[in-house]
C-alpha positions as CSV (number, residue, x, y, z in Angstrom):
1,X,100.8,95.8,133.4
2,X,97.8,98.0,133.3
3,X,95.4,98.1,130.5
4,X,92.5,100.0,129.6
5,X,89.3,99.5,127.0
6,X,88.7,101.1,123.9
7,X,86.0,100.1,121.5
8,X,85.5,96.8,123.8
9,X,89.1,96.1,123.0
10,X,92.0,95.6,126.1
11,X,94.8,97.6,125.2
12,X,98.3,97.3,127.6
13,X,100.0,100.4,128.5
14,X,102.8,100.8,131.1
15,X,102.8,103.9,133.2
16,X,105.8,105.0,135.1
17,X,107.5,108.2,136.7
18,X,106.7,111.9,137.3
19,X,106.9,115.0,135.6
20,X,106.6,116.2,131.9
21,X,105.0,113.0,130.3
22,X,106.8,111.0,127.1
23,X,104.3,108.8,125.3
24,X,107.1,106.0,123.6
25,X,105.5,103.8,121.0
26,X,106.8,100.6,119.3
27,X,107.5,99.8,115.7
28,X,106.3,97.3,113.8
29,X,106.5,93.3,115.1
30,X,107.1,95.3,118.5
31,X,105.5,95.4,121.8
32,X,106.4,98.0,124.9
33,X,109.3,96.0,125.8
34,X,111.1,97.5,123.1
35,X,111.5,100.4,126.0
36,X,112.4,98.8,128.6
37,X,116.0,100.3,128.9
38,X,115.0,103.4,127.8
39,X,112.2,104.0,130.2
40,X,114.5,103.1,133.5
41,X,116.5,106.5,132.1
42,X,113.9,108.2,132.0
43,X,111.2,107.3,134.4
44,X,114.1,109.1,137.1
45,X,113.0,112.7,135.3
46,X,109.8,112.3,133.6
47,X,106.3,110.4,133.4
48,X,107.3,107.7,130.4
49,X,104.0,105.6,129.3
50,X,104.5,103.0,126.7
51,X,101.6,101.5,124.8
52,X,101.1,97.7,123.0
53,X,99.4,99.3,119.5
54,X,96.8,97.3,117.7
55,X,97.8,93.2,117.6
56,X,100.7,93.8,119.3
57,X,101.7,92.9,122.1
58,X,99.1,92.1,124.5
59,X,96.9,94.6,122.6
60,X,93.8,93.1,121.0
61,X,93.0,93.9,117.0
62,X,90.5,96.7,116.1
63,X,90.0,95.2,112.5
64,X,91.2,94.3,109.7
65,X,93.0,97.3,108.8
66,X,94.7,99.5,111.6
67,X,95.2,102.8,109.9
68,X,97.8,105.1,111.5
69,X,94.5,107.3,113.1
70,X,92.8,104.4,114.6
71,X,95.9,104.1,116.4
72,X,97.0,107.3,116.9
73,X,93.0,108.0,118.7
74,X,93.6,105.2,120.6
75,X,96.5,106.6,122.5
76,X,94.5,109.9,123.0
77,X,91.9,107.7,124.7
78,X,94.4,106.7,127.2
79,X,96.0,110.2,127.6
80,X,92.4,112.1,127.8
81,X,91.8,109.2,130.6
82,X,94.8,109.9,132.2
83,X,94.1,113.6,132.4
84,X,97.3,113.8,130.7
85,X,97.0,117.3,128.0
86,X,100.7,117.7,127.2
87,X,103.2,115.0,126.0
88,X,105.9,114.6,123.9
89,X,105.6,112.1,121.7
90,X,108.3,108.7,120.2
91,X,108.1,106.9,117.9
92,X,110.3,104.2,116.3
93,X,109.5,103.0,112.7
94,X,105.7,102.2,112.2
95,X,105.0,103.8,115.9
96,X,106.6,107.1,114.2
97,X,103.9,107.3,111.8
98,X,101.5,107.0,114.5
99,X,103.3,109.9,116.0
100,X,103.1,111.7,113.1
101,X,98.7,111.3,112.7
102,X,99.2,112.4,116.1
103,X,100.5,115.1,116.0
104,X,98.7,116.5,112.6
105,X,94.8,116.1,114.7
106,X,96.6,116.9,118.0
107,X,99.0,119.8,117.8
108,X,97.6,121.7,121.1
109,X,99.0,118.6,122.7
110,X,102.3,117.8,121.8
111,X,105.0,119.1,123.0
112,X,107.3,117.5,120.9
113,X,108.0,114.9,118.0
114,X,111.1,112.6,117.8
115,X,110.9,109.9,114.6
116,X,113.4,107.2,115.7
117,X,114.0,105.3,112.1
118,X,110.8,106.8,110.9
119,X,109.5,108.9,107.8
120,X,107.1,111.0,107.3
121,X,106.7,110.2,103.6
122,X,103.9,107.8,102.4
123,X,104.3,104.3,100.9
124,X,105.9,104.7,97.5
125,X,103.9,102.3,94.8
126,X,107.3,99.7,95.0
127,X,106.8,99.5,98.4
128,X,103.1,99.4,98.4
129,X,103.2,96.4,96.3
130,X,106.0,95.0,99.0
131,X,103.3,95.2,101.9
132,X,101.1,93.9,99.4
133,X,103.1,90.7,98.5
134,X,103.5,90.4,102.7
135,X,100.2,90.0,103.4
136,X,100.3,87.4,101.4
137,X,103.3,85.6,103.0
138,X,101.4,86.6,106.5
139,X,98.4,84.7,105.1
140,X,100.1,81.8,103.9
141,X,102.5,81.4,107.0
142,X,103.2,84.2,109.0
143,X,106.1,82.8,111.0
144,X,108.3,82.0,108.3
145,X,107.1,85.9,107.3
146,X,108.7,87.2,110.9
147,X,111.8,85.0,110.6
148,X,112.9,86.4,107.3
149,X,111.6,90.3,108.9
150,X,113.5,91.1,112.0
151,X,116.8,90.4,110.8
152,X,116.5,92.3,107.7
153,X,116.0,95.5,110.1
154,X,119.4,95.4,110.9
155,X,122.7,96.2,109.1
156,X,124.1,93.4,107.8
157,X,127.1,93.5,109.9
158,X,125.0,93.6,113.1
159,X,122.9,90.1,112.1
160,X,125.9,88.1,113.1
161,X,126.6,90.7,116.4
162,X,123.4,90.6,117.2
163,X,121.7,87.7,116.9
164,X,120.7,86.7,120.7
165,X,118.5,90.0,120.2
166,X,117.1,89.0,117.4
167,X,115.9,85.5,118.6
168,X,114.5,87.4,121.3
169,X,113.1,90.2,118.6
170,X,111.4,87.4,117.3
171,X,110.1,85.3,119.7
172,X,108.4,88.0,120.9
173,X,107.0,88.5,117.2
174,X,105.8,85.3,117.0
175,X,103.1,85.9,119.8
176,X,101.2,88.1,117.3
177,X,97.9,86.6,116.2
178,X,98.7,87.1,112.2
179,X,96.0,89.6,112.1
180,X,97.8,92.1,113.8
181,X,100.1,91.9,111.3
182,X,98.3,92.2,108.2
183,X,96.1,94.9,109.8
184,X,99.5,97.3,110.2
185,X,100.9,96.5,107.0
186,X,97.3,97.1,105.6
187,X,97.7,100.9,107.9
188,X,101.2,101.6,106.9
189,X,100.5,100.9,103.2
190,X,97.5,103.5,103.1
191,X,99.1,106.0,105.6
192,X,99.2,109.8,104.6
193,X,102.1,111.5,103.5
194,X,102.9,114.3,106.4
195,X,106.1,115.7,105.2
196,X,104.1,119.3,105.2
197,X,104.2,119.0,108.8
198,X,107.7,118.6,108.9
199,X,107.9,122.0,107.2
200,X,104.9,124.4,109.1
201,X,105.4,122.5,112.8
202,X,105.2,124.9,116.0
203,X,106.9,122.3,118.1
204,X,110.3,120.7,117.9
205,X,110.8,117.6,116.1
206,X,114.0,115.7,116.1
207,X,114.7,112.5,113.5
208,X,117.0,109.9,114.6
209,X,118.8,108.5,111.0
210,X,120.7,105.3,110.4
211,X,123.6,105.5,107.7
212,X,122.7,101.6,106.9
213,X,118.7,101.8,107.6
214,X,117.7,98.6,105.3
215,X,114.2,99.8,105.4
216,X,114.7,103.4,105.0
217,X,116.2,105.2,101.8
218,X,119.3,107.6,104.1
219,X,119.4,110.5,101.8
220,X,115.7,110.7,102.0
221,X,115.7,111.0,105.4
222,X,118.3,113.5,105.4
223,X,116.1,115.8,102.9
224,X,113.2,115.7,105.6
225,X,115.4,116.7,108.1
226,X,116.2,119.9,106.4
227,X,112.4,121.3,106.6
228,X,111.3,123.4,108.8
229,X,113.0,123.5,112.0
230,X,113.7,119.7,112.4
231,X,116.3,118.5,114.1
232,X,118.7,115.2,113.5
233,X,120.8,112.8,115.1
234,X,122.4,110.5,112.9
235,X,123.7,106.8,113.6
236,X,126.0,104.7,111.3
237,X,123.7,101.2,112.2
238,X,120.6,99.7,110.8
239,X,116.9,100.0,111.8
240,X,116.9,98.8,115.1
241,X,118.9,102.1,116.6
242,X,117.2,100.9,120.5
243,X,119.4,97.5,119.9
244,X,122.2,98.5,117.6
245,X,123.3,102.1,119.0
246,X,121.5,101.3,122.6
247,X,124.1,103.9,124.6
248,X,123.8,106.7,122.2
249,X,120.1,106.5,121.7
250,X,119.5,106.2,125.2
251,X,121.9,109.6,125.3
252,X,120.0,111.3,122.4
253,X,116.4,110.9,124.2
254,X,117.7,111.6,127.2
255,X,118.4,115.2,126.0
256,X,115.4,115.2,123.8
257,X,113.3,114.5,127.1
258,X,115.2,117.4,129.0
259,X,114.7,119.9,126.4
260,X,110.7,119.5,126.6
261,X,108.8,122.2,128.0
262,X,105.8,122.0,129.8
Protein backbone atom coordinates (compact mmCIF):
# COMPACT_ATOMS: atom_id res chain seq x y z
CA UNK A 1 0.00 0.00 0.00
CA UNK A 2 1.32 3.31 -0.96
CA UNK A 3 1.77 6.12 1.46
CA UNK A 4 2.74 9.57 1.27
CA UNK A 5 4.06 12.40 3.98
CA UNK A 6 2.24 15.15 5.39
CA UNK A 7 3.56 17.27 8.15
CA UNK A 8 6.40 14.49 8.63
CA UNK A 9 3.58 12.13 9.26
CA UNK A 10 3.15 8.57 6.80
CA UNK A 11 -0.23 8.51 5.77
CA UNK A 12 -1.59 5.03 3.73
CA UNK A 13 -3.68 5.57 0.76
CA UNK A 14 -4.71 2.86 -1.81
CA UNK A 15 -4.92 3.96 -5.35
CA UNK A 16 -6.70 1.92 -7.92
CA UNK A 17 -8.53 2.19 -11.48
CA UNK A 18 -9.16 4.82 -14.21
CA UNK A 19 -11.38 7.40 -15.03
CA UNK A 20 -13.49 9.96 -13.00
CA UNK A 21 -11.80 9.61 -9.45
CA UNK A 22 -13.97 8.62 -6.04
CA UNK A 23 -12.00 9.63 -2.96
CA UNK A 24 -13.85 6.82 -0.26
CA UNK A 25 -13.08 7.54 3.41
CA UNK A 26 -13.56 5.41 6.57
CA UNK A 27 -15.63 6.04 9.66
CA UNK A 28 -14.61 5.97 12.83
CA UNK A 29 -12.42 2.73 14.47
CA UNK A 30 -12.04 2.11 10.55
CA UNK A 31 -9.23 1.76 8.21
CA UNK A 32 -9.43 1.57 4.12
CA UNK A 33 -10.33 -1.95 4.34
CA UNK A 34 -13.68 -0.98 5.13
CA UNK A 35 -13.73 -0.68 1.01
CA UNK A 36 -12.38 -3.40 -0.02
CA UNK A 37 -15.61 -4.82 -1.68
CA UNK A 38 -16.68 -1.71 -2.78
CA UNK A 39 -13.63 -0.66 -4.58
CA UNK A 40 -13.36 -4.13 -6.80
CA UNK A 41 -16.97 -2.59 -8.28
CA UNK A 42 -15.77 0.21 -8.87
CA UNK A 43 -12.08 0.31 -9.65
CA UNK A 44 -13.69 -1.53 -13.30
CA UNK A 45 -15.22 2.20 -14.18
CA UNK A 46 -13.52 4.70 -12.21
CA UNK A 47 -10.12 5.83 -10.30
CA UNK A 48 -11.30 4.74 -6.43
CA UNK A 49 -8.48 6.02 -3.74
CA UNK A 50 -9.04 5.12 -0.21
CA UNK A 51 -7.28 6.86 2.58
CA UNK A 52 -6.19 5.54 6.43
CA UNK A 53 -7.35 9.11 8.30
CA UNK A 54 -5.44 10.29 11.33
CA UNK A 55 -4.60 7.10 13.87
CA UNK A 56 -6.13 4.93 11.84
CA UNK A 57 -5.15 2.44 10.16
CA UNK A 58 -1.61 2.59 9.25
CA UNK A 59 -1.95 6.36 9.42
CA UNK A 60 0.22 8.14 12.02
CA UNK A 61 -1.50 10.92 14.58
CA UNK A 62 -1.21 14.66 13.80
CA UNK A 63 -2.08 15.57 17.51
CA UNK A 64 -3.95 15.46 20.08
CA UNK A 65 -7.07 16.60 18.46
CA UNK A 66 -7.82 15.70 14.76
CA UNK A 67 -10.33 18.23 13.77
CA UNK A 68 -12.49 17.40 10.65
CA UNK A 69 -10.11 20.21 8.51
CA UNK A 70 -6.89 18.80 9.57
CA UNK A 71 -8.23 15.76 8.02
CA UNK A 72 -10.08 16.88 5.36
CA UNK A 73 -6.43 19.12 4.19
CA UNK A 74 -4.84 16.14 4.48
CA UNK A 75 -6.67 14.36 1.72
CA UNK A 76 -6.24 17.50 -0.57
CA UNK A 77 -2.47 17.02 -0.02
CA UNK A 78 -2.66 13.70 -1.53
CA UNK A 79 -5.18 14.70 -4.35
CA UNK A 80 -3.03 18.14 -5.21
CA UNK A 81 -0.06 15.49 -5.34
CA UNK A 82 -1.83 13.28 -7.45
CA UNK A 83 -2.64 16.01 -9.86
CA UNK A 84 -6.09 14.85 -9.23
CA UNK A 85 -8.57 18.48 -9.40
CA UNK A 86 -12.02 16.74 -9.58
CA UNK A 87 -13.43 13.93 -7.33
CA UNK A 88 -16.33 12.93 -5.86
CA UNK A 89 -16.23 12.43 -2.53
CA UNK A 90 -17.58 9.26 0.36
CA UNK A 91 -17.89 9.15 3.26
CA UNK A 92 -19.19 6.74 5.93
CA UNK A 93 -20.02 8.11 9.52
CA UNK A 94 -16.96 10.22 10.96
CA UNK A 95 -15.26 10.10 7.23
CA UNK A 96 -18.67 11.90 6.16
CA UNK A 97 -17.87 14.77 8.21
CA UNK A 98 -14.59 14.94 6.67
CA UNK A 99 -16.40 15.03 3.45
CA UNK A 100 -18.48 17.54 4.42
CA UNK A 101 -15.10 20.22 5.67
CA UNK A 102 -14.26 19.14 2.28
CA UNK A 103 -16.45 20.04 0.51
CA UNK A 104 -17.31 23.62 2.30
CA UNK A 105 -13.17 24.88 1.52
CA UNK A 106 -13.18 22.84 -1.59
CA UNK A 107 -16.34 23.23 -3.75
CA UNK A 108 -14.35 23.89 -7.21
CA UNK A 109 -13.27 20.33 -6.60
CA UNK A 110 -15.96 18.19 -5.88
CA UNK A 111 -17.94 16.76 -8.05
CA UNK A 112 -20.15 15.22 -5.72
CA UNK A 113 -20.99 14.29 -1.97
CA UNK A 114 -22.49 10.99 -0.79
CA UNK A 115 -22.90 10.78 3.37
CA UNK A 116 -23.13 7.02 4.03
CA UNK A 117 -24.66 6.94 7.87
CA UNK A 118 -23.42 10.50 8.18
CA UNK A 119 -24.85 13.96 9.33
CA UNK A 120 -24.08 17.05 8.69
CA UNK A 121 -25.40 18.44 12.04
CA UNK A 122 -22.86 19.24 14.88
CA UNK A 123 -22.42 17.38 18.20
CA UNK A 124 -25.55 18.10 20.23
CA UNK A 125 -24.41 18.99 24.09
CA UNK A 126 -25.88 15.12 25.14
CA UNK A 127 -23.69 13.82 22.82
CA UNK A 128 -20.80 16.05 23.42
CA UNK A 129 -20.76 15.03 26.93
CA UNK A 130 -20.88 11.17 25.41
CA UNK A 131 -17.47 11.79 23.50
CA UNK A 132 -16.59 13.43 26.54
CA UNK A 133 -17.16 10.48 29.00
CA UNK A 134 -15.30 8.21 26.06
CA UNK A 135 -12.21 9.71 26.23
CA UNK A 136 -12.20 8.93 29.41
CA UNK A 137 -12.94 5.18 28.97
CA UNK A 138 -10.15 5.49 26.04
CA UNK A 139 -7.85 6.74 28.61
CA UNK A 140 -8.56 4.41 31.21
CA UNK A 141 -8.65 1.20 28.85
CA UNK A 142 -9.33 1.70 25.36
CA UNK A 143 -9.96 -1.92 24.42
CA UNK A 144 -12.64 -2.63 26.58
CA UNK A 145 -13.84 1.03 25.00
CA UNK A 146 -13.73 -0.72 21.25
CA UNK A 147 -15.40 -3.98 22.51
CA UNK A 148 -18.50 -2.30 23.89
CA UNK A 149 -18.23 0.34 20.34
CA UNK A 150 -18.52 -1.69 17.22
CA UNK A 151 -21.28 -3.74 18.08
CA UNK A 152 -23.41 -0.93 19.22
CA UNK A 153 -23.13 0.30 15.36
CA UNK A 154 -25.31 -2.27 14.38
CA UNK A 155 -29.06 -3.05 14.71
CA UNK A 156 -29.59 -5.15 17.33
CA UNK A 157 -30.84 -7.94 15.30
CA UNK A 158 -27.64 -7.87 13.12
CA UNK A 159 -25.14 -8.40 16.49
CA UNK A 160 -26.10 -12.00 16.65
CA UNK A 161 -26.08 -12.21 12.38
CA UNK A 162 -23.16 -10.55 12.25
CA UNK A 163 -20.84 -11.27 14.66
CA UNK A 164 -17.81 -12.91 12.59
CA UNK A 165 -17.72 -9.16 11.12
CA UNK A 166 -17.61 -7.70 14.06
CA UNK A 167 -14.68 -9.65 15.62
CA UNK A 168 -13.05 -8.81 12.53
CA UNK A 169 -14.43 -4.93 12.92
CA UNK A 170 -12.65 -5.06 16.05
CA UNK A 171 -9.59 -6.62 15.79
CA UNK A 172 -8.83 -4.43 13.32
CA UNK A 173 -9.81 -1.53 15.91
CA UNK A 174 -7.73 -2.72 18.39
CA UNK A 175 -4.49 -1.90 16.25
CA UNK A 176 -5.22 1.84 16.92
CA UNK A 177 -2.67 3.43 19.16
CA UNK A 178 -5.49 5.00 21.82
CA UNK A 179 -4.46 8.35 20.58
CA UNK A 180 -6.00 8.10 17.45
CA UNK A 181 -8.94 7.60 19.07
CA UNK A 182 -9.25 10.30 21.48
CA UNK A 183 -7.90 12.67 18.81
CA UNK A 184 -11.27 11.87 16.50
CA UNK A 185 -13.65 11.92 19.23
CA UNK A 186 -11.80 15.11 20.38
CA UNK A 187 -12.53 16.39 16.12
CA UNK A 188 -15.95 14.97 15.92
CA UNK A 189 -17.00 16.63 19.20
CA UNK A 190 -15.81 20.20 18.04
CA UNK A 191 -16.88 19.68 14.34
CA UNK A 192 -19.00 22.54 12.57
CA UNK A 193 -22.44 22.16 11.89
CA UNK A 194 -22.75 22.24 7.85
CA UNK A 195 -26.38 21.62 7.37
CA UNK A 196 -26.32 25.16 5.24
CA UNK A 197 -24.40 23.35 2.77
CA UNK A 198 -26.90 20.88 2.40
CA UNK A 199 -29.26 23.66 1.47
CA UNK A 200 -27.09 26.24 -1.13
CA UNK A 201 -24.82 23.09 -2.63
CA UNK A 202 -24.06 23.34 -6.55
CA UNK A 203 -23.17 19.77 -6.69
CA UNK A 204 -25.19 16.66 -6.00
CA UNK A 205 -25.27 15.11 -2.68
CA UNK A 206 -26.86 11.84 -1.93
CA UNK A 207 -27.40 10.52 1.98
CA UNK A 208 -27.56 6.95 2.53
CA UNK A 209 -30.13 6.45 5.94
CA UNK A 210 -30.59 3.51 8.17
CA UNK A 211 -34.21 2.90 9.61
CA UNK A 212 -32.33 1.33 12.86
CA UNK A 213 -29.02 3.77 12.84
CA UNK A 214 -28.09 3.30 16.71
CA UNK A 215 -25.87 6.27 16.35
CA UNK A 216 -27.92 8.41 14.30
CA UNK A 217 -31.49 10.02 15.26
CA UNK A 218 -33.62 8.58 11.62
CA UNK A 219 -36.04 11.40 11.40
CA UNK A 220 -33.22 13.78 11.61
CA UNK A 221 -31.66 12.52 8.88
CA UNK A 222 -34.65 12.43 6.83
CA UNK A 223 -35.11 16.36 7.56
CA UNK A 224 -31.53 17.00 6.07
CA UNK A 225 -32.40 15.07 3.21
CA UNK A 226 -35.16 17.41 2.27
CA UNK A 227 -32.74 20.58 1.77
CA UNK A 228 -31.69 21.67 -1.12
CA UNK A 229 -31.41 19.28 -3.85
CA UNK A 230 -30.15 16.21 -1.67
CA UNK A 231 -30.85 13.08 -2.58
CA UNK A 232 -31.59 9.75 -0.31
CA UNK A 233 -31.35 6.18 -0.24
CA UNK A 234 -32.73 4.64 2.66
CA UNK A 235 -31.91 1.14 4.33
CA UNK A 236 -33.87 -0.67 7.08
CA UNK A 237 -30.26 -1.84 9.02
CA UNK A 238 -27.97 -0.17 11.52
CA UNK A 239 -24.76 1.92 11.05
CA UNK A 240 -22.66 -0.26 9.43
CA UNK A 241 -24.76 -0.13 5.82
CA UNK A 242 -21.03 -1.57 3.94
CA UNK A 243 -21.61 -4.83 6.32
CA UNK A 244 -25.30 -5.00 6.98
CA UNK A 245 -26.92 -3.98 3.51
CA UNK A 246 -23.43 -4.91 1.54
CA UNK A 247 -25.43 -5.77 -2.04
CA UNK A 248 -27.56 -2.77 -2.01
CA UNK A 249 -24.94 -0.33 -0.92
CA UNK A 250 -22.58 -1.66 -3.29
CA UNK A 251 -25.75 -1.05 -5.88
CA UNK A 252 -26.48 2.50 -4.56
CA UNK A 253 -22.71 3.74 -5.18
CA UNK A 254 -22.40 2.04 -8.08
CA UNK A 255 -25.01 4.42 -9.63
CA UNK A 256 -23.83 7.31 -7.51
CA UNK A 257 -20.31 6.76 -9.31
CA UNK A 258 -22.02 6.54 -12.79
CA UNK A 259 -23.93 9.62 -12.39
CA UNK A 260 -20.60 11.77 -11.75
CA UNK A 261 -19.61 14.08 -14.31
CA UNK A 262 -16.36 15.07 -15.07
Amino acid sequence: MPSFLYKNLNVHYSDQGTGNCIVLLHGFLEDLSMWDSVVEVLKKTHRVICIDLFGHGKTENLGYIHSMEDQANMVKFLLDSLSLTRYALVGHSMGGYIALAFAEMYPQQTSALCLMNSTALADDKEKQTNRDRGIRAVKQYHKTFIRLAIPNLFSEDNRSIFSNEIIQITDVALKMDPQGIIGALEGMKIRNDRTKLLETSKFPILMIISKKDPALDYKSLLTQSNLGKVKKVVFDDGHMSHVENKLSLIRTLEKFAASILE
